[in-house]
C-alpha positions in Angstrom: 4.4 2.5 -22.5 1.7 0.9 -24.9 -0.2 1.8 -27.6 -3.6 2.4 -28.2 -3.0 -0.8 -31.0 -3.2 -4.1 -29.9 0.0 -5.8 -31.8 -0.8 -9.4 -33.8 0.3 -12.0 -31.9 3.7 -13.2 -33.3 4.8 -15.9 -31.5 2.9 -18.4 -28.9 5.1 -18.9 -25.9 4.4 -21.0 -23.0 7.0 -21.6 -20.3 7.0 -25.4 -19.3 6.8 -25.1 -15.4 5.2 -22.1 -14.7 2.8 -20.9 -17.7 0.1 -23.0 -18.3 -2.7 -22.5 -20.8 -6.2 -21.1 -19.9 -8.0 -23.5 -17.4 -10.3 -26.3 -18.6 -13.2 -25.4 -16.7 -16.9 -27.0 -16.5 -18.4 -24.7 -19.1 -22.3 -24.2 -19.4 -24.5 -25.2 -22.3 -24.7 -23.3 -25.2 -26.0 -23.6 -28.5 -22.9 -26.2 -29.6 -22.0 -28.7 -28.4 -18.1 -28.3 -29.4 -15.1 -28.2 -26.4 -13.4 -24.7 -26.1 -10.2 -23.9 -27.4 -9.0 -21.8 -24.9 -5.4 -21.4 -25.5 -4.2 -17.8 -25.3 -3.8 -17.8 -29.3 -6.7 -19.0 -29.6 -8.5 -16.5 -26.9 -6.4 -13.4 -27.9 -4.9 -13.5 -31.0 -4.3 -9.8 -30.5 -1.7 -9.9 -27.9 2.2 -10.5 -28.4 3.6 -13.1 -26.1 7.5 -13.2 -25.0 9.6 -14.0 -27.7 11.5 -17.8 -27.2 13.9 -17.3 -24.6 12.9 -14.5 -22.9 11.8 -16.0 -19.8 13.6 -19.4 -18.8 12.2 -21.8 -16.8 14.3 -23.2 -13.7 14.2 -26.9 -12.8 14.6 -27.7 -9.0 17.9 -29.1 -7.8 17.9 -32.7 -5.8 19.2 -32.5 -2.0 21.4 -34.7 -3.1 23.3 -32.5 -5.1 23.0 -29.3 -2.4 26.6 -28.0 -1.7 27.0 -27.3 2.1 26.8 -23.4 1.4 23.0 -23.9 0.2 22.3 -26.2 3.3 23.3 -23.4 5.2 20.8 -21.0 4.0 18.0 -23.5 3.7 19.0 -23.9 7.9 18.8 -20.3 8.1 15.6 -20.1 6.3 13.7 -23.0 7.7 15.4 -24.4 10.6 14.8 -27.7 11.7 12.8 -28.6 8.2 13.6 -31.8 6.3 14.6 -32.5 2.8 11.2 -33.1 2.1 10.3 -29.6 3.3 12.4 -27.8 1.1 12.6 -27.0 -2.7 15.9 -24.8 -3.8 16.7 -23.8 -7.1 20.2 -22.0 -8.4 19.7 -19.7 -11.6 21.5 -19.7 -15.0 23.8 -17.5 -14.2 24.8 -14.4 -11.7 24.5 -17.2 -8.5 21.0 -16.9 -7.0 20.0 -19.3 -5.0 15.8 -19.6 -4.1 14.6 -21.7 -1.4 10.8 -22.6 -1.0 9.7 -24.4 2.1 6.6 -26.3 3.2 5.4 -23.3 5.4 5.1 -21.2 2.7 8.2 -19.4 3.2 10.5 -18.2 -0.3 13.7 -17.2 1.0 16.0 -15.4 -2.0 19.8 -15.6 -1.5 22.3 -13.3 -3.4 25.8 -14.6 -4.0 28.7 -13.4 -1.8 32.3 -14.4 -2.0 31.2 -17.4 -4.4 28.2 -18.4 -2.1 24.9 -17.8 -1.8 23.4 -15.7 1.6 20.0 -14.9 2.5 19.0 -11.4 1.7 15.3 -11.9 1.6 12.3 -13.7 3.0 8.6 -13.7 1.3 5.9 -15.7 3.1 3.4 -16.6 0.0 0.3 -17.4 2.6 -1.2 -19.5 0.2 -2.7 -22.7 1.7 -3.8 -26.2 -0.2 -0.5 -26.3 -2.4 2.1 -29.3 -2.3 6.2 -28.9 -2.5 5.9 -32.3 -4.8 4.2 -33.5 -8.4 2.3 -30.6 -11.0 1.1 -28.2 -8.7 4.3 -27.8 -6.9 6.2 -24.5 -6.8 7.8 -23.6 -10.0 10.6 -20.9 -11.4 10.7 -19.0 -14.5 13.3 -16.5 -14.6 13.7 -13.2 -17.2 14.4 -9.5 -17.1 11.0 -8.2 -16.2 11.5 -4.6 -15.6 14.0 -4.5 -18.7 16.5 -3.0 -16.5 19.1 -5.6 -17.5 19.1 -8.2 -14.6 17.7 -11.0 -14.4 14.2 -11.4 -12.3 11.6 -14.2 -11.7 8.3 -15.6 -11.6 7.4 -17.7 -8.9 4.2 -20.1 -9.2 2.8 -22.6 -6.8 -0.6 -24.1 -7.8 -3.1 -25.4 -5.6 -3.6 -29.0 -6.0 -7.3 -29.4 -6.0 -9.9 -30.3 -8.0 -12.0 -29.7 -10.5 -12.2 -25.9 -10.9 -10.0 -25.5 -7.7 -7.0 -26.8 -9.8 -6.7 -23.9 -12.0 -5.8 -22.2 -8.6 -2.4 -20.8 -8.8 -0.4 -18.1 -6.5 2.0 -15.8 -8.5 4.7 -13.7 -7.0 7.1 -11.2 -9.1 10.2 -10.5 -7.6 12.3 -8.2 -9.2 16.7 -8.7 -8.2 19.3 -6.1 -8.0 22.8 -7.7 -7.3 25.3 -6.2 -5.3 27.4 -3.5 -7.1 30.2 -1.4 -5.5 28.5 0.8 -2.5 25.1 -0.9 -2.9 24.2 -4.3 -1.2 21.9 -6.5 -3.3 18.4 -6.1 -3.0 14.9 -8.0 -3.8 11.8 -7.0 -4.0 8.4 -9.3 -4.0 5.4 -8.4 -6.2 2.4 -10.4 -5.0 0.1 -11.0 -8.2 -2.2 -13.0 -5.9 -4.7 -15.7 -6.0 -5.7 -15.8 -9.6 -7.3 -18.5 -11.9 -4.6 -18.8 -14.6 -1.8 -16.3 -15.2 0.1 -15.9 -18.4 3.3 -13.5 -19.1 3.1 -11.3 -22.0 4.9 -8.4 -24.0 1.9 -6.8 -25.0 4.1 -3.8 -27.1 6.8 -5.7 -28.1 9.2 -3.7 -26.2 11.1 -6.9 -24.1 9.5 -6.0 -21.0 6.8 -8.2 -19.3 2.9 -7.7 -18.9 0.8 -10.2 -17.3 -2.9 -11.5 -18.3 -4.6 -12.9 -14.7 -7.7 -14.2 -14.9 -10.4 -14.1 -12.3 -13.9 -16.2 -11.6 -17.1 -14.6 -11.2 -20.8 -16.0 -11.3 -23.4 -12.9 -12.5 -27.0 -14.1 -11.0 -28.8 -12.5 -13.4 -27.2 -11.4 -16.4 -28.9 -9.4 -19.7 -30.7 -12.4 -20.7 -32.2 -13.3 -17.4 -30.4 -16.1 -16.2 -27.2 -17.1 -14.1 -24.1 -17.4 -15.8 -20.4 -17.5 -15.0 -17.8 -15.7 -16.2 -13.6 -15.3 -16.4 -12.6 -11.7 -15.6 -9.0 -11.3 -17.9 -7.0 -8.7 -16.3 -3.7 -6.8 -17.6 -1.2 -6.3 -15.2 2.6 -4.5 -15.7 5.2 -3.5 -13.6 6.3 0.3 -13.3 8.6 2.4 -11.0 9.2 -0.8 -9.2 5.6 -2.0 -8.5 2.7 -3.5 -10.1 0.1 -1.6 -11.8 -2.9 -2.2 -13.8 -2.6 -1.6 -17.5 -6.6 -2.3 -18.1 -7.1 1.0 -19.4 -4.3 1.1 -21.8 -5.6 -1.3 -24.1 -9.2 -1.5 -26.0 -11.9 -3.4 -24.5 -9.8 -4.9 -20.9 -10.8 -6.0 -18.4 -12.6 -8.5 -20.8 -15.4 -10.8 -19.6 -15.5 -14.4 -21.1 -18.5 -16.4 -21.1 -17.7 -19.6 -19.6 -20.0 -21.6 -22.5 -19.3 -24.2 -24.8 -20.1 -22.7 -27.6 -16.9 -21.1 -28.8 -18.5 -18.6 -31.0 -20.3 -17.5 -27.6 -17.0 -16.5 -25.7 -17.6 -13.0 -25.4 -21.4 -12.6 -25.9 -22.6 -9.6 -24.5 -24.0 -10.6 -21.5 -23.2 -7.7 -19.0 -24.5 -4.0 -19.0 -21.2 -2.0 -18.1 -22.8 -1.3 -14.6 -22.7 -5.5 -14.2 -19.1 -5.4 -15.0 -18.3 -2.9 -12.4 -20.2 -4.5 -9.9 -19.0 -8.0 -10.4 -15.3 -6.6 -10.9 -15.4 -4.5 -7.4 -11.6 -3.2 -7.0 -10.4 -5.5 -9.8 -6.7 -7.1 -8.6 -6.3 -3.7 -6.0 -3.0 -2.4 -8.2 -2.9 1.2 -9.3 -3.5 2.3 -12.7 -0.5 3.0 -15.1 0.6 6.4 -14.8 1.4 7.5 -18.7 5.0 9.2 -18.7 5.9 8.1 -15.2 9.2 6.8 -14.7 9.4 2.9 -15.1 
């Protein structure tokens, strides 16, 4: 599915409620004294992001202007929980209806006879995160899998502080509706805990790869000393699942420096046996299978 070549990055894309840039994180003391840029142009000017319009982002709908049919399924999905509990969204078009509650629950409802009924239920188990204000769930929705439907991204950040804010919980879930013989389906693709996640289309082919980044402090490093670091993973969906893409693109995973010194970013500070240790199982996904199906 991709090439050996890294394409130039053609067009910086960044959805508004769900894809954020890198994380502003305390960096360490370098030789500069100079902030880091760390947009993903800026950090990997090699990559192709999703061309404009190929993932959407969703706004939420006010309870005021739920129809009965959606109360319905919000009862079914969280009984007894309040307005205040409860976040739904309806997408652009083919009459999915999401429902996110306060216990963590995403309940995904595929329309039948003109309304909406609950087919699926996902529980994100991802404490610390707030229905309400910036780090409250978001949608973006896209064809993923470039099988023609229409799929999403759901994101819910954490709400802390500090280097905790960056914090975010990502779910894929890929949507089949209903077709004659064949009821409609869902299926939920946990990305995890992750420190900032950003879609891309990494061969330019209109399906969607994924850069998650993960923290990690090396105790001693080459040069003797502490430092930390941001692991950037690639991540792509095949046959249906997630899989890791690492090894189909030069130098991935990549470790970044966390220094203020921009020209210090990816300063060889790790033996290959430090990566592996610091690394362990990576994000746990299997590795692309070349000429598999998906």
């Amino acid at each position: 599915m991709l090439p050996r070549t890294i394409f130039t990055l053609v067009v910086l894309f960044l959805s508004g409620g769900i894809i954020a840039a890198p994380p502003a994180i305390p960096a360490e003391s370098g030789d500069g004294g100079a902030s880091v840029d760390s947009t993903v142009s800026e950090q990997f000017p090699d990559l192709s992001l999703p061309a404009p319009g190929v993932l959407s982002f969703v706004p939420p709908i006010e309870p005021a202007a739920w129809n009965d049919a959606e109360r319905a399924v919000i009862k079914e999905c969280a009984p007894g929980a309040s307005d205040e509990d409860v976040v739904l969204w309806r997408f652009p078009r083919d009459g999915w209806v999401v429902v996110a509650t306060a216990d963590e629950r995403l309940c995904v409802c595929a329309p039948h006879d003109g309304k909406p009924v609950l087919v699926a239920m996902h529980r994100i188990d991802f404490g610390g995160g707030s229905l309400r204000g910036v780090a409250g769930p978001g949608i973006d929705v896209g064809d993923l899998d470039g099988n023609g439907t229409l799929d999403m991204i759901f994101h819910w950040g954490s709400g802390g502080c500090g280097l905790a804010a960056n914090i975010g919980n990502d779910t894929v879930v890929l949507l089949e509706p209903a077709t004659p013989g064949a009821a409609a389906s869902v299926r939920f693709l946990p990305l995890g805990t992750h420190y900032g996640m950003h879609p891309l289309d990494v061969d330019r082919n209109g399906r969607i790869e994924f850069l998650v980044a993960q923290f990690v402090r090396c105790e001693m490093c080459t040069d003797g000393k502490p430092h930390n670091f941001w692991i950037w993973e690639l991540v792509g969906i095949q046959g249906g699942r997630l899989v890791d893409l690492n090894a189909t693109v030069p130098d991935f995973p990549r470790f970044e420096w966390l220094s203020f010194a921009p020209e210090d970013r990816w300063r060889t500070l790790l033996t290959p046996a430090m990566k592996r240790k610091l690394r362990g199982g990576g994000l746990g996904f299997e590795p692309y299978r070349k000429g598999a199906k998906g």
